[in-house]
Every structure is written in structure tokens, then in C-alpha cells.
C-alpha positions in Angstrom: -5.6 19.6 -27.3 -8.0 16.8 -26.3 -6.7 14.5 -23.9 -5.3 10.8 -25.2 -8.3 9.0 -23.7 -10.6 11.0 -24.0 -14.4 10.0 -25.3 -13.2 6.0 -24.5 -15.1 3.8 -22.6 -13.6 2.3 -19.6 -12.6 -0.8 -20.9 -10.9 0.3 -24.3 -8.8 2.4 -22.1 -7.3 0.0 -20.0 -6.3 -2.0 -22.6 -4.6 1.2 -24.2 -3.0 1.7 -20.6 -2.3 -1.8 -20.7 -0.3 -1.2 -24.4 1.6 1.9 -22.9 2.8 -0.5 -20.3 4.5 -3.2 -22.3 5.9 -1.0 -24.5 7.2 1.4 -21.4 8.5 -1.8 -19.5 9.3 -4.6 -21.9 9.6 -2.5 -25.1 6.8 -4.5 -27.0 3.3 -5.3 -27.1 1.7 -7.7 -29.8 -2.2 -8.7 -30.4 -1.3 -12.2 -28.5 -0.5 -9.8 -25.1 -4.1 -8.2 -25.4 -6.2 -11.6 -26.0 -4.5 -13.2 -23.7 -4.9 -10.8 -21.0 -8.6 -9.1 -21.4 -10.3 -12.2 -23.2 -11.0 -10.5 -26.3 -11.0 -11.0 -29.8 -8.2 -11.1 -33.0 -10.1 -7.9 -34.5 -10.5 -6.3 -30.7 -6.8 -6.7 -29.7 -5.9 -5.1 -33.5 -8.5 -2.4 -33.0 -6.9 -1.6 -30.3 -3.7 -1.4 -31.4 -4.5 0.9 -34.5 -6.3 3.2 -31.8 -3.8 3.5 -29.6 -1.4 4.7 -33.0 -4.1 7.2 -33.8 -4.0 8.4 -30.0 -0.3 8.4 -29.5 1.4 8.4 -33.1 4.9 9.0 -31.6 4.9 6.1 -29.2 4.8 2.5 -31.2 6.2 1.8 -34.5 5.6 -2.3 -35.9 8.8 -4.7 -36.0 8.0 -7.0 -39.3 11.1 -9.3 -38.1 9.8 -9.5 -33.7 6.1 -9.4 -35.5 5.0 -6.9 -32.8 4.8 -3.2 -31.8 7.9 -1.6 -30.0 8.6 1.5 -28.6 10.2 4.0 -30.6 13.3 6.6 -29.6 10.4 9.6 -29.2 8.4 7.5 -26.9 6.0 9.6 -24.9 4.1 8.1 -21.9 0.4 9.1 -23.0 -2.5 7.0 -20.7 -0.5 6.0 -17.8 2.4 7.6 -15.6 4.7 4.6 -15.3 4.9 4.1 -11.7 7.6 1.9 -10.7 6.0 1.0 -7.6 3.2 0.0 -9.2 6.0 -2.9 -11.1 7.5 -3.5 -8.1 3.8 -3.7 -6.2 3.2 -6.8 -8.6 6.6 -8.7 -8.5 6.0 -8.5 -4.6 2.1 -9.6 -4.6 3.3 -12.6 -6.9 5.4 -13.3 -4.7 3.5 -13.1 -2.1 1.0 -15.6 -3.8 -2.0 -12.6 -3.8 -1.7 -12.3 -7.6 -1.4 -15.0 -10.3 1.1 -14.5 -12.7 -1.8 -14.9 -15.0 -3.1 -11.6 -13.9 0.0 -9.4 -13.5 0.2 -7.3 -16.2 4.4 -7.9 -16.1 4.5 -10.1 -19.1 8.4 -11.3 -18.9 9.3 -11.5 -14.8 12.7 -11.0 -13.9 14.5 -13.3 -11.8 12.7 -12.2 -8.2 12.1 -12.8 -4.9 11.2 -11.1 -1.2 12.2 -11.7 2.2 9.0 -13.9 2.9 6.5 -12.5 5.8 5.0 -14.9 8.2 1.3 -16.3 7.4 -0.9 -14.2 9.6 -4.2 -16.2 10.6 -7.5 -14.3 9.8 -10.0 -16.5 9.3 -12.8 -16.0 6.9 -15.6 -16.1 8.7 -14.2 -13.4 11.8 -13.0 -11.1 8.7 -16.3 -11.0 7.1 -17.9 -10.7 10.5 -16.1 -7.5 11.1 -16.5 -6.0 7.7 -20.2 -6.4 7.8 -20.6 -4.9 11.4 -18.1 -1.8 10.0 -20.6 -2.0 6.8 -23.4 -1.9 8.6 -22.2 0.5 11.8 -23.3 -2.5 14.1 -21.8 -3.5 17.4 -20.6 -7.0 17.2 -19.6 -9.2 20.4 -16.0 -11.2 20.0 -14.5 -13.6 22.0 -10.7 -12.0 22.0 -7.1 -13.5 23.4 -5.1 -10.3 24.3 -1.8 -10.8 25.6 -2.6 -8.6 29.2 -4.7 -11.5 30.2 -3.8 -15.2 30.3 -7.5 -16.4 29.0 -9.5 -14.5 26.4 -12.9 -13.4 27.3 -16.0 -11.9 25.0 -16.1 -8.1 24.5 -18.4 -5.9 22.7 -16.6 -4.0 20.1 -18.0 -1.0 17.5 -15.4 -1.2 14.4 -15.0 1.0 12.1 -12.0 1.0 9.9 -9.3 -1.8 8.7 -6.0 -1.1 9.1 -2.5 -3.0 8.1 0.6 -1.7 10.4 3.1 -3.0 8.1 2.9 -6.7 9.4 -0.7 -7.5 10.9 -4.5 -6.3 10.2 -6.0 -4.5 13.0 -9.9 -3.8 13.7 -10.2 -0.6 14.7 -12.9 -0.2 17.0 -14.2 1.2 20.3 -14.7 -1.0 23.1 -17.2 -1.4 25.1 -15.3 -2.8 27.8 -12.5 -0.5 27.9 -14.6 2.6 27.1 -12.3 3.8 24.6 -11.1 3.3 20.5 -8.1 0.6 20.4 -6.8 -1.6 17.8 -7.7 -5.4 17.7 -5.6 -8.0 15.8 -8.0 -9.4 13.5 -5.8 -13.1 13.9 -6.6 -12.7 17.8 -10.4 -12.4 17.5 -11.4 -16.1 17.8 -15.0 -15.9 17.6 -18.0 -13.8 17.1 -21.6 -14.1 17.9 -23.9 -11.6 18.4 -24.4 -8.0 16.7 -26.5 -5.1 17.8 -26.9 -1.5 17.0 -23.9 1.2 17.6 -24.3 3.3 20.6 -20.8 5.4 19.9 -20.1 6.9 16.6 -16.7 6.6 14.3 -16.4 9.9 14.2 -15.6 10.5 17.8 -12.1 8.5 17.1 -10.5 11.4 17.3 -6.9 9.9 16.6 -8.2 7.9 13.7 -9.5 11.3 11.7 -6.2 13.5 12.9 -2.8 13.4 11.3 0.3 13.6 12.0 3.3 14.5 9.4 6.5 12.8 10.1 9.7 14.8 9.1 12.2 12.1 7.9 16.0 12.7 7.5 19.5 11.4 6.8 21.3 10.6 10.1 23.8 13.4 10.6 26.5 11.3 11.4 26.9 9.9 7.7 29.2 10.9 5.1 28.2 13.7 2.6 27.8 10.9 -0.2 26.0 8.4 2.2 23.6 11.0 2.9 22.6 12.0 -0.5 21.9 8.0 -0.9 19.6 8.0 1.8 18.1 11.0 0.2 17.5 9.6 -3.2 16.3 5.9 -1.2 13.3 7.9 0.8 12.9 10.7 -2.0 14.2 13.3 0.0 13.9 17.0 -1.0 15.9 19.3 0.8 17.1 17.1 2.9 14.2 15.7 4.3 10.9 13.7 3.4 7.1 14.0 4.8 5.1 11.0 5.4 1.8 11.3 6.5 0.0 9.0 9.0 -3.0 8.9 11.1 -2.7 9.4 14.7 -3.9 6.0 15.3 -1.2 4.2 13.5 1.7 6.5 14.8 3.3 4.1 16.7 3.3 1.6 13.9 5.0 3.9 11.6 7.5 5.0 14.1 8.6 1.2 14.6 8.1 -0.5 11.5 10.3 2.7 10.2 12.9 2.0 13.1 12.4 5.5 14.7 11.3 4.1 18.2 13.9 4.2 19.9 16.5 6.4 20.3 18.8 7.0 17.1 22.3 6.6 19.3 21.1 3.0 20.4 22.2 2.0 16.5 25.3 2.7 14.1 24.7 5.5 12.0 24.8 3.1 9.0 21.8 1.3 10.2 19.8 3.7 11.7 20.0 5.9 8.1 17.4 7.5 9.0 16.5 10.4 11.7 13.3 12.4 13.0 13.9 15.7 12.5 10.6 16.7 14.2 11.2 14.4 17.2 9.9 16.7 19.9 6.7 17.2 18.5 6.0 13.4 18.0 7.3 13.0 21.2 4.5 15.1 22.7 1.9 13.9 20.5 2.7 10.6 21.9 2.5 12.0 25.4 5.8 11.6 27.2 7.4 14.6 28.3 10.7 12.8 28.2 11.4 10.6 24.8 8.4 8.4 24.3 10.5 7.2 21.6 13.5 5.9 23.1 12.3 5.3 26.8 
């Protein structure tokens, strides 16, 4: 059997994804949804809508009365796997203020909101400077504040990646300086000046291009029931979950998921969560006591 979207061009298909998404999430779609959304015309958005009936007969019947399509009982998820992070991805870069409401594809928002992160300060002009010496594998010289000295001074640093630890955007780069790959806050980088060719290649980061697989579990001190919760909040299979990280942003992952310390430091209610592969993080991390907890 052919595949739903098959022989469509790009654009015709996301707007049939864009159909399967109401009707999955809000239980209708109507021509007004698809004009309003892509731009396009009163014969597009109902060409559209007949094509998606022909591709997915089951899925939409029309409601004379609502004067729009709505899902029916045999409903049957045919161009997109609905995703409920991908929902709750929108709802938190609305809120967020990195998408307009205008350009969420959520059409009726429930009452929201999220814990509100503070306003890191990348500027422009030092983000675009690092992208373009990453694009271009150049060297670029930056006048950086770190914290282990009390004025900043200029460096020379290679980067070659991005990366976001949960709260801040690193430049991940080597340094000329230092003679080594580190991460640099992209807020703390307060000016740039000069570029010039790469002497060290990205590839030699070796903790950038290794990973590491974190084995996540309940805390053992819960109750039965609490510990099936926590299963079902982290998607846990057999009692534990994997998460996958670069070597480079190990430590990040560690705090941001409160696994840097010890776990008896905290109740077992809000630690939740354990390492079940502790010793081998630990000595990836290169402690031979707990590099987590000392």
C-alpha cells in the first residue's frame, strides 16, 4: 500500500500534516485554519481538504452544524505521529516569547504558563561572529570575562559547535591560550576582532564526538507506587531510562538532572531519581572517589 503522502510536494504535505494536527488535538480543522495559517487561497485550503479525505478516508467526516471537518470515532493518525512534546514544545516557546501565537500551529491555547528563565545576554553581533568563524573553520580572537580572573583579557579561540546546557549557550572551542577544547559562555564573550585561519581541527575534540549513556532510575527508597510514577514521568522501561549525552556536556546533564551530588544529601521524594551506572560516570569524570558528590 502506497504511503499517505506519497507523490506530494513539500508544501501540500504540510498542510495535510497541519490538518491531521487540528483534528488530533482540537478535534476540527476548517478552510479558515488553512488560509490563515499558510497564506493560501479559498480553492487551495478546500483542495486540500478533499485531498487529505482521498488520502485518509477514515480520519475526517464534515459537521454541517460546527461548519468544519472533525475527527471521527475510527480516527487514524496518517502524516504525522502526534508528538506531545512537540504541543508542549510550542506552549513553552510562546511562552517564552520565541514563537508568535500567529505561528504556532495550536489553534485554541489552553490556559498556560512556565516558570520563567532569566534573559541570558548574547548579543547579536558576538553570536554571529562565532557562527561565521565555526562556518568558516576560522580562529577568531575574543575579549572574554571568566570568573577565574578578576579582569577579562583577549584570547584566541577555534569554535566549533553550539551548545545549550539547559540554561546558557556555550561556544565550544579550543583555546589557544589554554591549549585545550573548553566551553565559553557566549553572554561572557564581550567583544571580538580579529579572525584567522584554524591551526587545530574539530575533530580532535575528543569529548565532543564521544558519548556517554546515562542509566537513570527511581530512587530505591520510594514506595512501590511512587516508583512506578517516576517510571512513567522519565519513560522508564524496566525500571530504568537511557539518555544519551556527549562527553562534553556530561557535567551539565548530571546537574541540570540533579545527579551531582550524592543522592543521600536529598529526601528520597526529591531526589526521584538515581544513577544506576554511577561508577562508571564517576570514572569517566575522573575521580576515583565520587566526582559526583565530592
Amino acid at each position: 500500500m502506497a504511503e499517505p503522502g506519497a507523490g506530494l510536494t513539500w508544501g501540500v504535505e504540510r498542510r495535510l500534516e497541519f490538518i491531521e494536527f487540528r483534528l488530533f488535538w482540537e478535534g476540527g480543522v476548517n478552510r479558515s485554519d488553512i488560509i490563515e495559517k499558510f497564506g493560501v487561497s479559498v480553492p487551495q485550503a478546500s483542495k486540500d481538504l478533499t485531498l487529505y479525505q482521498e488520502r485518509a478516508p477514515q480520519n475526517a467526516v464534515y459537521d454541517k452544524s460546527a461548519k468544519r471537518y472533525v475527527a471521527s470515532d475510527r480516527f487514524e493518525p496518517c502524516f504525522l505521529k502526534p508528538d506531545p512534546s512537540r504541543y508542549l514544545s510550542q506552549l513553552r516557546s510562546v511562552s517564552d516569547g520565541i514563537l508568535d501565537l500567529s505561528d504556532a500551529w495550536i489553534g485554541q491555547f489552553p490556559t498556560f504558563d512556565a516558570v520563567p528563565s532569566p534573559v541570558r545576554g548574547v548579543r547579536a553581533e558576538i553570536l554571529r561572529s562565532v557562527i561565521s568563524a565555526i562556518r568558516r573553520s576560522d580562529a577568531v580572537e575574543v575579549r572574554y570575562q571568566s570568573l577565574s580572573r578578576p579582569e577579562p583579557r583577549w584570547r584566541w579561540l577555534s569554535p566549533h559547535a553550539i551548545a545549550f546546557d539547559g540554561f546558557r549557550w556555550h561556544a565550544r572551542a579550543f583555546c589557544n591560550t589554554d591549549r585545550t577544547f573548553k566551553d565559553f559562555l557566549l553572554s561572557r564573550i564581550l567583544e571580538t576582532r580579529e579572525t584567522r585561519s584554524n591551526e587545530i581541527a574539530s575533530s580532535a575534540d575528543r569529548d565532543w564526538h564521544e558519548f556517554v549513556t546515562l542509566e537513570i532510575g527511581p530512587h530505591p527508597d520510594l514506595s512501590g507506587t511512587q516508583k512506578q510514577v517516576i517510571a512513567l514521568d522519565y519513560d522508564m522501561h524496566g525500571g530504568k531510562t537511557m539518555i544519551r549525552v556527549r562527553k562534553a556536556l556530561l557535567y551539565y546533564a548530571l546537574r541540570r538532572l540533579g545527579l551531582d551530588t550524592d543522592p543521600s544529601a536529598r529526601r528520597p521524594q526529591d531526589q526521584q531519581i538515581i544513577l544506576l551506572n554511577r561508577v562508571h560516570i564517576d570514572h569517566l569524570l575522573g575521580s576515583d572517589e565520587s566526582a559526583l558528590g565530592a
